[in-house]
Gaussian input, Z-matrix of N, CA and C with variables (Angstrom, degrees):
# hf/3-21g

backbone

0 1
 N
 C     1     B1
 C     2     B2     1     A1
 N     3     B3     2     A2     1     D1
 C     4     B4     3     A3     2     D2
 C     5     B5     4     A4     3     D3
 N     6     B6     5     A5     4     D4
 C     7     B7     6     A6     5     D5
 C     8     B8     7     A7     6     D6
 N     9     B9     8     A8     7     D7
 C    10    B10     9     A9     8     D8
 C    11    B11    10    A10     9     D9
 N    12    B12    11    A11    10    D10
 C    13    B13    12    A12    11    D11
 C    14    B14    13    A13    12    D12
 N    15    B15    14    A14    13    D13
 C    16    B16    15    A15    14    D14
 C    17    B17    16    A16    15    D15
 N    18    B18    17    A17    16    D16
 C    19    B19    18    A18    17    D17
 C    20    B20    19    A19    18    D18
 N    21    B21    20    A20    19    D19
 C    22    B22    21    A21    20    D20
 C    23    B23    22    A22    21    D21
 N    24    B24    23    A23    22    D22
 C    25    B25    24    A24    23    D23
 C    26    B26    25    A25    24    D24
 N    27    B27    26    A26    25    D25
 C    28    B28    27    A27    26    D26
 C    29    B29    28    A28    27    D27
 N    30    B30    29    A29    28    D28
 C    31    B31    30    A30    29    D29
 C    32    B32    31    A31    30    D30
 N    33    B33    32    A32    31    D31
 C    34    B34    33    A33    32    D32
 C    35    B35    34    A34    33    D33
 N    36    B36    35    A35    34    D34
 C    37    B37    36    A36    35    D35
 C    38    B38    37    A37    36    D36
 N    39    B39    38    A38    37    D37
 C    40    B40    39    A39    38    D38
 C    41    B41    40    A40    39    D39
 N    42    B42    41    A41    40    D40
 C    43    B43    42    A42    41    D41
 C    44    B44    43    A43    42    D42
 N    45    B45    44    A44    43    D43
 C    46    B46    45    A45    44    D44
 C    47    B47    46    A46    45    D45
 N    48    B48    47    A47    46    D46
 C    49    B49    48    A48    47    D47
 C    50    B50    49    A49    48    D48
 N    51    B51    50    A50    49    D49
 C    52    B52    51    A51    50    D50
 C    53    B53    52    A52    51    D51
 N    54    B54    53    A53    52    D52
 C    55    B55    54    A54    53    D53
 C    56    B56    55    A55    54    D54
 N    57    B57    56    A56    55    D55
 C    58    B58    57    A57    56    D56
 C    59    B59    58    A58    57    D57
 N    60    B60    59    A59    58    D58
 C    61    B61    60    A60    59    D59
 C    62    B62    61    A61    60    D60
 N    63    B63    62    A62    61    D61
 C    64    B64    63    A63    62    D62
 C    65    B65    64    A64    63    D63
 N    66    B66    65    A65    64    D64
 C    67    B67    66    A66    65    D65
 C    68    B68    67    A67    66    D66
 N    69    B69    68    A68    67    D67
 C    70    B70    69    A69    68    D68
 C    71    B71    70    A70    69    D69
 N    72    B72    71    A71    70    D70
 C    73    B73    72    A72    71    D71
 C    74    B74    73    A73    72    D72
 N    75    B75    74    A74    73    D73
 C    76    B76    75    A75    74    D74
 C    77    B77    76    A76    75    D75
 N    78    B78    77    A77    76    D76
 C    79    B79    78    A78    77    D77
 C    80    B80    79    A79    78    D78
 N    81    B81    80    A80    79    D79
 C    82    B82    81    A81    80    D80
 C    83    B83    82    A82    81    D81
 N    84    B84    83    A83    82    D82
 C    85    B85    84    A84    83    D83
 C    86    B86    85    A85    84    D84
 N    87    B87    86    A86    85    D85
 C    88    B88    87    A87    86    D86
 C    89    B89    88    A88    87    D87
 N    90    B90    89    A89    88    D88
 C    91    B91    90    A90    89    D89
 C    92    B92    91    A91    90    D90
 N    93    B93    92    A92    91    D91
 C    94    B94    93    A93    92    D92
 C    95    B95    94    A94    93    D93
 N    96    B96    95    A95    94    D94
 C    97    B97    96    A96    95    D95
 C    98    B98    97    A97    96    D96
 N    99    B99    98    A98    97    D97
 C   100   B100    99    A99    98    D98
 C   101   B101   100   A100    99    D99
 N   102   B102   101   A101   100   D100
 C   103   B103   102   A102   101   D101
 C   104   B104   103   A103   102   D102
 N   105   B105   104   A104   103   D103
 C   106   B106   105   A105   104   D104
 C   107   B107   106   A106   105   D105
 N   108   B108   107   A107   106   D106
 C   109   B109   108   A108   107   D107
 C   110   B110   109   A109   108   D108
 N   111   B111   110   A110   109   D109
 C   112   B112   111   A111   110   D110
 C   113   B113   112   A112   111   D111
 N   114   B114   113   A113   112   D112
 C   115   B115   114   A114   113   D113
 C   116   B116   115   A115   114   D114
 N   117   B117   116   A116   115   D115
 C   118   B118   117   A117   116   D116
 C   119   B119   118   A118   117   D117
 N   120   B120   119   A119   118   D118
 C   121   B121   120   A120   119   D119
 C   122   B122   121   A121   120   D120
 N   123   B123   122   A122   121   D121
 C   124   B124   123   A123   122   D122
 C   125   B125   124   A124   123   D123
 N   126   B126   125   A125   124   D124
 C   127   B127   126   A126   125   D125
 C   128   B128   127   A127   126   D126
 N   129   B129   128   A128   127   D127
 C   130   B130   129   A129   128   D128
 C   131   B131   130   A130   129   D129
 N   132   B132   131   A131   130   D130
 C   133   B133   132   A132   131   D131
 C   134   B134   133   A133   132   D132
 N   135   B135   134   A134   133   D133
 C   136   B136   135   A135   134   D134
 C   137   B137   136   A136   135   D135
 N   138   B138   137   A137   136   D136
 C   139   B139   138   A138   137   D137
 C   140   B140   139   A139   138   D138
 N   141   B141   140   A140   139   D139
 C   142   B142   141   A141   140   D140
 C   143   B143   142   A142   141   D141
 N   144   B144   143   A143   142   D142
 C   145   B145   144   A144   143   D143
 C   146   B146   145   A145   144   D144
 N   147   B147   146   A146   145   D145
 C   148   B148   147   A147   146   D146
 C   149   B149   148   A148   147   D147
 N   150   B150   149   A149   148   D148
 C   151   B151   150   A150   149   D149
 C   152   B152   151   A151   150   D150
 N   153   B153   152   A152   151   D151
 C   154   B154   153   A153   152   D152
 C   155   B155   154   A154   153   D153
 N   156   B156   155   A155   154   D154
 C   157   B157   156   A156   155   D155
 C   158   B158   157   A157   156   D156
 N   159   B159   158   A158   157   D157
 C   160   B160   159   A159   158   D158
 C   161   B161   160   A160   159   D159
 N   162   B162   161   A161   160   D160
 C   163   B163   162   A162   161   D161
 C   164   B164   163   A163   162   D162
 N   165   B165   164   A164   163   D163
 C   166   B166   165   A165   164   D164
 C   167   B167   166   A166   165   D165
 N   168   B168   167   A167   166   D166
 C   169   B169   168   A168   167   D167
 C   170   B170   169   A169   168   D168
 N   171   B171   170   A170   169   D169
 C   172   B172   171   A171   170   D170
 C   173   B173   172   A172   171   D171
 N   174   B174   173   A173   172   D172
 C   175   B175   174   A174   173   D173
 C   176   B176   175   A175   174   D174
 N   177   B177   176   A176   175   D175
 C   178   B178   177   A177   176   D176
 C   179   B179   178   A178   177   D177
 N   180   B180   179   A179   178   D178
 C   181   B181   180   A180   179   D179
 C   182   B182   181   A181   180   D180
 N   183   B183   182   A182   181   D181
 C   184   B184   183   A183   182   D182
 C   185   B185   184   A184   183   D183
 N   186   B186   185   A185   184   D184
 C   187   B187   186   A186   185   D185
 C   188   B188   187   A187   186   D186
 N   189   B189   188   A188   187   D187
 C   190   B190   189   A189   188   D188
 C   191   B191   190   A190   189   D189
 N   192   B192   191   A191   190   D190
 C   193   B193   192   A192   191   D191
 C   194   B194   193   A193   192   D192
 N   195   B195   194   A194   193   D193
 C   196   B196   195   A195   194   D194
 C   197   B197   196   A196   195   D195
 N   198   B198   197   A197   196   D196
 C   199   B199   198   A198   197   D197
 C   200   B200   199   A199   198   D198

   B1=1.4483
   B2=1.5309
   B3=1.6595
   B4=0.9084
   B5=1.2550
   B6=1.2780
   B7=1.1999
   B8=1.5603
   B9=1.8697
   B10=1.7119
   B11=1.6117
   B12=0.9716
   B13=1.5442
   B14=2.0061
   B15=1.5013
   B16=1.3732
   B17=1.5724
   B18=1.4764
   B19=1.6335
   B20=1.5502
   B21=1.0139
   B22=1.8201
   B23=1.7888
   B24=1.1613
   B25=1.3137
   B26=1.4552
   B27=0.6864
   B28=1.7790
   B29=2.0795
   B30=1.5182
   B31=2.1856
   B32=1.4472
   B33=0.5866
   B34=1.7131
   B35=1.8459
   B36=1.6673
   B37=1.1352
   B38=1.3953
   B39=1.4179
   B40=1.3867
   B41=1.5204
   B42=1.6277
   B43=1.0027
   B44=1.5389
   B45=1.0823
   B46=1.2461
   B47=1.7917
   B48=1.1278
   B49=1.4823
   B50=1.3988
   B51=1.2537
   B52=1.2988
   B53=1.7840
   B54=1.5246
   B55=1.6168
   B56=1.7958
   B57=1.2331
   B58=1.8555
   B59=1.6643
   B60=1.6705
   B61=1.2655
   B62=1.7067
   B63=1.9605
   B64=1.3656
   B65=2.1608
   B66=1.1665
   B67=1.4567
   B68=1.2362
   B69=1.3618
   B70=1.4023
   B71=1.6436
   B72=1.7869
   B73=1.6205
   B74=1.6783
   B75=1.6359
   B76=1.0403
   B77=1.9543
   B78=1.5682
   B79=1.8750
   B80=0.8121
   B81=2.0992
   B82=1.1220
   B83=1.9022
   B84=1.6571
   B85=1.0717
   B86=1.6105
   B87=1.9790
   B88=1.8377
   B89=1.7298
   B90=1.5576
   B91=1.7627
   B92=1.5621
   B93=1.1102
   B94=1.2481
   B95=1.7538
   B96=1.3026
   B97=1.9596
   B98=1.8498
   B99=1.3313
   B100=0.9921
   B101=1.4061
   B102=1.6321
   B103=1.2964
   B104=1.6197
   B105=0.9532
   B106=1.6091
   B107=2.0029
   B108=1.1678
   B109=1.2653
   B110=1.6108
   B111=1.3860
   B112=1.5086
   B113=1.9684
   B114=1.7131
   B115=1.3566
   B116=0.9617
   B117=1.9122
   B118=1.3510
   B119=1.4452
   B120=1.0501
   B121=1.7390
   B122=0.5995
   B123=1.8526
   B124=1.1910
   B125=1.8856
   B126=0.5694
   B127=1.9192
   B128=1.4379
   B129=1.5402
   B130=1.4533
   B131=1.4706
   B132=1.1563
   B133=1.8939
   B134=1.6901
   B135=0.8053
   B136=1.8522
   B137=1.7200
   B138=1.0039
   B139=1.8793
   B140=1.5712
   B141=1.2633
   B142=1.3210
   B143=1.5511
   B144=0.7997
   B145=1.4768
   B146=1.8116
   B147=1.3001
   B148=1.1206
   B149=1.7132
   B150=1.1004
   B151=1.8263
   B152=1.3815
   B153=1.2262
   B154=1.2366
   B155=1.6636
   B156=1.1483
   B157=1.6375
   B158=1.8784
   B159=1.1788
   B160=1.2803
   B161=1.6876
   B162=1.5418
   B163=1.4586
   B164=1.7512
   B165=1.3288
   B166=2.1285
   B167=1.8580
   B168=1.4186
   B169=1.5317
   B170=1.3252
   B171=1.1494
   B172=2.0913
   B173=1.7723
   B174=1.2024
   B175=1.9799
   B176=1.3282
   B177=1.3315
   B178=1.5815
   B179=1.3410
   B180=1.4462
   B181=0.9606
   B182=1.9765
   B183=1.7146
   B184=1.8153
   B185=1.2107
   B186=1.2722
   B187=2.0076
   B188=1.3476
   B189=1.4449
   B190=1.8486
   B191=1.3606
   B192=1.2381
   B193=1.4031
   B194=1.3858
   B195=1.3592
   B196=1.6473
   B197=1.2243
   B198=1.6005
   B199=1.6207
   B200=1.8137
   A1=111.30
   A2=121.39
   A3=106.29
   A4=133.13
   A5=132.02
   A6=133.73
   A7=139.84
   A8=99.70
   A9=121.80
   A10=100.79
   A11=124.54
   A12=144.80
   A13=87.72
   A14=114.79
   A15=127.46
   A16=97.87
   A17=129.94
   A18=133.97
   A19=80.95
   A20=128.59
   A21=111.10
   A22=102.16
   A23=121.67
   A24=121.49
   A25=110.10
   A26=115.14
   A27=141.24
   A28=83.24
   A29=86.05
   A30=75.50
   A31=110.04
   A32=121.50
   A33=130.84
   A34=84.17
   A35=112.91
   A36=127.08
   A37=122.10
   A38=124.90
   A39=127.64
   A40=123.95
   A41=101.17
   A42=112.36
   A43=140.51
   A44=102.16
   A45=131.73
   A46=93.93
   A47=134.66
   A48=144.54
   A49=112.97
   A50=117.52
   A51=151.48
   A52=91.66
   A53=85.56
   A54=109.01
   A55=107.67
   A56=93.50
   A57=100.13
   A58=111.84
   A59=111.29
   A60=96.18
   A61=130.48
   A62=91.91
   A63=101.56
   A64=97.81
   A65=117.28
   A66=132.70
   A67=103.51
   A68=126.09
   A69=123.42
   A70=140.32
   A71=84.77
   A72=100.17
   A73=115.46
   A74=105.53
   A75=129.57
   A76=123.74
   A77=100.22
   A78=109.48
   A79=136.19
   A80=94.67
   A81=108.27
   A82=87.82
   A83=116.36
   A84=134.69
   A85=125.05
   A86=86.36
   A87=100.40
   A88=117.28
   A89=99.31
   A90=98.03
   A91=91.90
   A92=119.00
   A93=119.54
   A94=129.22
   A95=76.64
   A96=98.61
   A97=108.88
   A98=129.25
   A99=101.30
   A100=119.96
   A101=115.82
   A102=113.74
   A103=106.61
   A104=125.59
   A105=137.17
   A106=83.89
   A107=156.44
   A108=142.71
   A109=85.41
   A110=114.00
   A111=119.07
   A112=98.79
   A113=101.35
   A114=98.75
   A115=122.25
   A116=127.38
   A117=97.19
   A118=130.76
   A119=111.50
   A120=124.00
   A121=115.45
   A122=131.46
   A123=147.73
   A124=111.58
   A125=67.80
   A126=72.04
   A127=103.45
   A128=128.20
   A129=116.62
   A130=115.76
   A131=130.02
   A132=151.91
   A133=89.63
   A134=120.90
   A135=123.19
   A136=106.65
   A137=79.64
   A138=103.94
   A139=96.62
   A140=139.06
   A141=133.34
   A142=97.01
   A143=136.47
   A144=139.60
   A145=101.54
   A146=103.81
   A147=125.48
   A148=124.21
   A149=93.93
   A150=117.71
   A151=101.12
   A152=126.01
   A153=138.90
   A154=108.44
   A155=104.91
   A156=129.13
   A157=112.86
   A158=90.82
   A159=108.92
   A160=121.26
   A161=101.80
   A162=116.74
   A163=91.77
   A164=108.19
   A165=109.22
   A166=84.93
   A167=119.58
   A168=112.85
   A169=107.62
   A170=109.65
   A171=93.63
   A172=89.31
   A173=122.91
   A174=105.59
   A175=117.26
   A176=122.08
   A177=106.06
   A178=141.39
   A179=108.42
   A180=113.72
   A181=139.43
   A182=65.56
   A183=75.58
   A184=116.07
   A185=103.33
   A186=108.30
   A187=117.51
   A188=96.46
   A189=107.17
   A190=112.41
   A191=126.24
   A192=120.27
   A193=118.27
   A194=118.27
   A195=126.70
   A196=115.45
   A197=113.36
   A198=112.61
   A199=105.21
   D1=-34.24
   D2=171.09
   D3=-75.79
   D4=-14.88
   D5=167.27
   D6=-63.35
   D7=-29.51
   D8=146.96
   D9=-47.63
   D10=-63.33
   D11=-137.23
   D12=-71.47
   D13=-54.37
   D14=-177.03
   D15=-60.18
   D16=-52.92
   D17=-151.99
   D18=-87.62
   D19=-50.24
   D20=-169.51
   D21=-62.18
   D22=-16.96
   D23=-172.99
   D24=-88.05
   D25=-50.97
   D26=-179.45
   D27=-52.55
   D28=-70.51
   D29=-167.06
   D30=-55.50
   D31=-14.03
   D32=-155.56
   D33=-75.93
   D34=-74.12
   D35=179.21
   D36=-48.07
   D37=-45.18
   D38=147.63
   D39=-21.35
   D40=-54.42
   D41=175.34
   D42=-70.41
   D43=-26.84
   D44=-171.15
   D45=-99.36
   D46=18.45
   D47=168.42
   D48=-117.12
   D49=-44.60
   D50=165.09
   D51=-26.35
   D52=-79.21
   D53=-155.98
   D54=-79.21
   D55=1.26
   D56=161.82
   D57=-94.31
   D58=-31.11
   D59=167.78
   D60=-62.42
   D61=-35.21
   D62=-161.06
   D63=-58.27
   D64=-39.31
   D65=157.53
   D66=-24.13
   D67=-93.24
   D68=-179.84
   D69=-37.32
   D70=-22.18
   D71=-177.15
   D72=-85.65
   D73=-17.81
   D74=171.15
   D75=-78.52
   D76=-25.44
   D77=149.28
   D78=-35.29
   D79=-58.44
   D80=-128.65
   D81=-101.94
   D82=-11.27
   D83=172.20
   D84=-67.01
   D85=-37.69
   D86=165.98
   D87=-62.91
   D88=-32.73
   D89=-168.10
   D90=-69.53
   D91=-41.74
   D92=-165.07
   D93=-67.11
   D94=-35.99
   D95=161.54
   D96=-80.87
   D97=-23.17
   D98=173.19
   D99=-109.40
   D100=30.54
   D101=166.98
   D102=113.24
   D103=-30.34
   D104=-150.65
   D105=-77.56
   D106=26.64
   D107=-177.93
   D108=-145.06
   D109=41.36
   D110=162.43
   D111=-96.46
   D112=-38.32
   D113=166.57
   D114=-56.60
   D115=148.17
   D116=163.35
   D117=-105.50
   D118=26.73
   D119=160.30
   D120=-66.84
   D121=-61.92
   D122=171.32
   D123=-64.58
   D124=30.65
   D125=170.63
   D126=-152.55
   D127=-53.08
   D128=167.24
   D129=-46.28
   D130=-35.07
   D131=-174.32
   D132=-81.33
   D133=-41.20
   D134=177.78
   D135=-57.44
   D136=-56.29
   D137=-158.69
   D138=-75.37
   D139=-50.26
   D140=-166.79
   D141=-97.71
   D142=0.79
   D143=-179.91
   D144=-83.83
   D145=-67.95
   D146=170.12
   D147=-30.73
   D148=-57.04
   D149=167.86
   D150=-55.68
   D151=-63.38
   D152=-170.10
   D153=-45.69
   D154=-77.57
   D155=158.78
   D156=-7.87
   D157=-58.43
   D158=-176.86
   D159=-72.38
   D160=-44.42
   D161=178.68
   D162=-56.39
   D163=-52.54
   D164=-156.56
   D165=-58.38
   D166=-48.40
   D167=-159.96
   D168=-67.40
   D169=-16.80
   D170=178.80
   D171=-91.72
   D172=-48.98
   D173=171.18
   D174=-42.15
   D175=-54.83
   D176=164.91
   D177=-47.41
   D178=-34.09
   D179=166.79
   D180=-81.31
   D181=-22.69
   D182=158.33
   D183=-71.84
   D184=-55.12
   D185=176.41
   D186=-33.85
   D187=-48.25
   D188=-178.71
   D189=-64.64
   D190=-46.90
   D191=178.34
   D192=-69.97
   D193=-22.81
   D194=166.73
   D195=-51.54
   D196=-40.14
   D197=-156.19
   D198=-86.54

């Protein structure tokens, strides 16, 4: 039982990482909606951030379906 009890915990937290990125992706969507990716720092930092974001969320989710 304890080991359900550990894997429901573990996804839970996965999840709950998951849904802190999806947060960040939603920032980084505001700078971008309000103009600020006219710079181009802030738009290279947009753009590879973004990628990034995405790469960790399919690893989490692999992780999650592993456990």
């Amino acid at each position: 039982m304890t080991k359900m009890s550990t894997r429901n915990w573990a996804k839970r937290e996965l999840d709950r990482a998951s849904n802190n990125l999806d947060m960040t992706m939603n920032h980084l969507k505001n700078l971008h909606e309000k103009g600020y990716d006219s710079v181009p720092l802030i738009k290279e930092t947009i753009k590879l951030s973004t990628q990034m974001i995405m790469e960790i969320q399919n690893l989490l989710e692999k992780t999650k379906d592993s456990i």
